[in-house]
C-alpha positions as a Markdown table, in Angstrom:
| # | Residue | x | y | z |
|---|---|---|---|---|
| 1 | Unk | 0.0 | 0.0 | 0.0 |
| 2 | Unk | 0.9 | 3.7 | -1.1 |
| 3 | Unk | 0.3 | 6.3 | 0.8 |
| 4 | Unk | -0.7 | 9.5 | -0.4 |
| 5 | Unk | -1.0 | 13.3 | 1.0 |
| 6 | Unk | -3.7 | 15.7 | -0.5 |
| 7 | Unk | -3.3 | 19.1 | 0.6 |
| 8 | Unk | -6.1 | 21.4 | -0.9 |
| 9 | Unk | -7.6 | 25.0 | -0.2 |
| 10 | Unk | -10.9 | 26.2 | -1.2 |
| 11 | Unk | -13.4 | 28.8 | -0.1 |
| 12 | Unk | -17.2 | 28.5 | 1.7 |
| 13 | Unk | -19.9 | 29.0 | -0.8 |
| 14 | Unk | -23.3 | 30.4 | 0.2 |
| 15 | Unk | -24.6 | 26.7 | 0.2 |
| 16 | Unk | -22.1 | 25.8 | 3.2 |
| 17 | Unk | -23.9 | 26.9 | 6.4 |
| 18 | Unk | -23.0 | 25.6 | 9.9 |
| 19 | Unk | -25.2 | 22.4 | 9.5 |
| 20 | Unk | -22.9 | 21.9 | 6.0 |
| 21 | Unk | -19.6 | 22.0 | 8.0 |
| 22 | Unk | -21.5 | 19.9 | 11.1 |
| 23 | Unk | -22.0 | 17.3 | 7.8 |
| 24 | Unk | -18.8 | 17.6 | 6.7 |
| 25 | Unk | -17.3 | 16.6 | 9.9 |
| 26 | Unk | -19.8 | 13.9 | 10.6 |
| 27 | Unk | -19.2 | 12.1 | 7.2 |
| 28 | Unk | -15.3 | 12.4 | 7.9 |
| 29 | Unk | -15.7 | 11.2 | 11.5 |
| 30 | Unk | -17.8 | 8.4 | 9.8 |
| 31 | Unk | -16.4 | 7.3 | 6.3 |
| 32 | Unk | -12.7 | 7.8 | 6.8 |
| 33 | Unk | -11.8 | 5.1 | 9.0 |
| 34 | Unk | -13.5 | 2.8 | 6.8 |
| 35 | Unk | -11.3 | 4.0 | 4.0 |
| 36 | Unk | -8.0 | 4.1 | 6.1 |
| 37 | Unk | -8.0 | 8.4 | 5.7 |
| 38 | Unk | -6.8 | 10.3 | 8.5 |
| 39 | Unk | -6.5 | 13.8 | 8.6 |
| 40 | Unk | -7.1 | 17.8 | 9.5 |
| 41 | Unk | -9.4 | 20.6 | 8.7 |
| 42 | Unk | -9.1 | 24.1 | 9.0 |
| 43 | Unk | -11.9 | 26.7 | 8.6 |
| 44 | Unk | -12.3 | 30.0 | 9.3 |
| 45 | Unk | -15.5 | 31.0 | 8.0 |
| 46 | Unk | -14.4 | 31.7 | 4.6 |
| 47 | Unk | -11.8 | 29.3 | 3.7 |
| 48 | Unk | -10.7 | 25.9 | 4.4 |
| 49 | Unk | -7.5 | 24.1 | 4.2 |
| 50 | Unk | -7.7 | 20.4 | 4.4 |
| 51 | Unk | -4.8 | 18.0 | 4.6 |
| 52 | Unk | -6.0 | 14.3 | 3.4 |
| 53 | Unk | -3.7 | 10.8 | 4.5 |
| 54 | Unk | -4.1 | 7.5 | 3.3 |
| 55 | Unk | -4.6 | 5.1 | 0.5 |
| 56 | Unk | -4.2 | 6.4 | -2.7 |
| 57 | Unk | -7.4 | 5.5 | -4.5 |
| 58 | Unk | -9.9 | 6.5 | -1.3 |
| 59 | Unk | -7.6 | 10.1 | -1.5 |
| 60 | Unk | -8.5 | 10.8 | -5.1 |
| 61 | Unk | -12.2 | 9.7 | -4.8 |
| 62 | Unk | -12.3 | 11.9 | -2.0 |
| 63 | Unk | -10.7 | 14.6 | -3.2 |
| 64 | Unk | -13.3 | 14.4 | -6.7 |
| 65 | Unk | -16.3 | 14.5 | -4.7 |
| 66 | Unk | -14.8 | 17.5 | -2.1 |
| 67 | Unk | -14.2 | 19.0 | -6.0 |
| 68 | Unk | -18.2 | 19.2 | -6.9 |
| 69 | Unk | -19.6 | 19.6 | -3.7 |
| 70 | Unk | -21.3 | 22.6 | -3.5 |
| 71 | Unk | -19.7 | 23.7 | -0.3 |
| 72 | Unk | -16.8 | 24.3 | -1.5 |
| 73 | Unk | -15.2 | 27.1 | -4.6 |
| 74 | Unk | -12.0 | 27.5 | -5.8 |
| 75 | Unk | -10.8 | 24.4 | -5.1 |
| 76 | Unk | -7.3 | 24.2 | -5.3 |
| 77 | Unk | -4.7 | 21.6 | -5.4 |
| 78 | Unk | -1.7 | 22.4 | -2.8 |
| 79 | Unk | 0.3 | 19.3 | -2.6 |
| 80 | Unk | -0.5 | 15.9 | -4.1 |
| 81 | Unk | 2.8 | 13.4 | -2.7 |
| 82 | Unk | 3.4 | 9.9 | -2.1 |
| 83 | Unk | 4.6 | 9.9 | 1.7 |
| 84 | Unk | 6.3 | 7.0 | 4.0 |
| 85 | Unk | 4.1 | 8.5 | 7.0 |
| 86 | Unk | 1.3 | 10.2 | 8.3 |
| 87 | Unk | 1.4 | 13.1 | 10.3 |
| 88 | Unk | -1.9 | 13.4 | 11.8 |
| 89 | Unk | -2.7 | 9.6 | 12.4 |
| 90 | Unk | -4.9 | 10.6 | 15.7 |
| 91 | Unk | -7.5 | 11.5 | 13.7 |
| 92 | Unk | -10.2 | 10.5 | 11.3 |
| 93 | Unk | -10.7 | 14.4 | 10.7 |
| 94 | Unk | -9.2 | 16.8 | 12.9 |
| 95 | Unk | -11.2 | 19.9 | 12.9 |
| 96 | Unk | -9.5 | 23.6 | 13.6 |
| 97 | Unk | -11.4 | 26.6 | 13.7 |
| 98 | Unk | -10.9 | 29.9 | 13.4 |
| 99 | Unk | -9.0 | 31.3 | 16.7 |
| 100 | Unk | -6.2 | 33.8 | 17.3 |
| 101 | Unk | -3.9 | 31.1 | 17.6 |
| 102 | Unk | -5.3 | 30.3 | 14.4 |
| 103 | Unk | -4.3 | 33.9 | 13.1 |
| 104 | Unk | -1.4 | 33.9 | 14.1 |
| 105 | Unk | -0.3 | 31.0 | 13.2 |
| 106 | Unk | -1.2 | 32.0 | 9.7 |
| 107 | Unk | 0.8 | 34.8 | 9.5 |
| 108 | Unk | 4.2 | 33.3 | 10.4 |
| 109 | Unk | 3.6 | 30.5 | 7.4 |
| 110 | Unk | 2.0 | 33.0 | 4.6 |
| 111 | Unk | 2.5 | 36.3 | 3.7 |
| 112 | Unk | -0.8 | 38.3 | 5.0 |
| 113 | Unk | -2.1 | 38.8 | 8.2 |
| 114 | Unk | -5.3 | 36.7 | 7.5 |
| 115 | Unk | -5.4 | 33.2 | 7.4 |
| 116 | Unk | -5.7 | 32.4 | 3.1 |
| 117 | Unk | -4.5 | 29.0 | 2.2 |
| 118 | Unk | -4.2 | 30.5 | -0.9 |
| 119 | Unk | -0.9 | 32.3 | -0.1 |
| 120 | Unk | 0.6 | 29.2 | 1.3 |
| 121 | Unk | 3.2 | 26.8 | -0.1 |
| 122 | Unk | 2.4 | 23.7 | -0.1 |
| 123 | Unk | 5.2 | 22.9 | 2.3 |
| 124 | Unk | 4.0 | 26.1 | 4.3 |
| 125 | Unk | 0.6 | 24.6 | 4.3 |
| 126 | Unk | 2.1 | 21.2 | 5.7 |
| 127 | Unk | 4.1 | 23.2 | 8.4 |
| 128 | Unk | 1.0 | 25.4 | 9.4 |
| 129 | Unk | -1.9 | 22.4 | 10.1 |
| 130 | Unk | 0.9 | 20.4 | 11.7 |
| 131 | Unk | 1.3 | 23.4 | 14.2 |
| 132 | Unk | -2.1 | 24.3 | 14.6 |
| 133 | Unk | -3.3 | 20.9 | 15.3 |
| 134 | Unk | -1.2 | 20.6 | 18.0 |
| 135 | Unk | -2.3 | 22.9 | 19.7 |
């Protein structure tokens, strides 16, 4: 078995209300272990930044469907690796959301005040959910 990392960014669309991301998490909490994904999720109202571990067939059927849902916009491929580990193996779907930590956090791995997961590199994006799920 392969293992894969998907890294992607993508913003809220006016379908996504707090019952969407509630759904979201459920689904992950649900569906991943079955499929051998682990994970993290950051949100912050306007845009997430998800970070995706496991198989690599489960990761791309994932990844298609997180592609057309109609949550999400702009979604963005930020790193797409083969990997000999997985970083956030505690969880089916770590969930972080918006904080000051958050914030600042942000601003020490892009280059704006706000967190955008847009202004990240993909290995800035790696660095920032490892530090803000550990917290």
């Amino acid at each position: 078995m392969y293992l894969t990392r998907l890294i992607y960014a993508s913003s809220k669309t006016e379908h996504c209300t707090d019952k969407g991301i509630e759904g979201i998490l459920a689904a992950a909490e649900r569906n991943n272990p079955k499929y051998g994904l682990t994970g993290v999720l950051c949100f912050n109202r306007k845009h997430f930044l998800q970070c995706l571990e496991g198989p690599r067939d489960p990761i791309n059927t994932l990844y298609q469907r997180i592609s057309s849902d109609s949550r999400h916009s702009r979604v963005t491929l930020v790193e797409y690796c083969a990997t000999e580990q997985r970083f956030f193996d505690q969880w089916a779907m770590k969930y972080v959301p918006d904080s000051k930590k958050m914030q600042t956090l942000a601003f020490r791995y892009s280059d704006c005040n706000d967190f955008d997961p847009y202004r990240m590199s993909a290995a800035s994006a790696l660095a920032f959910l490892q530090a803000v799920s550990s917290q």
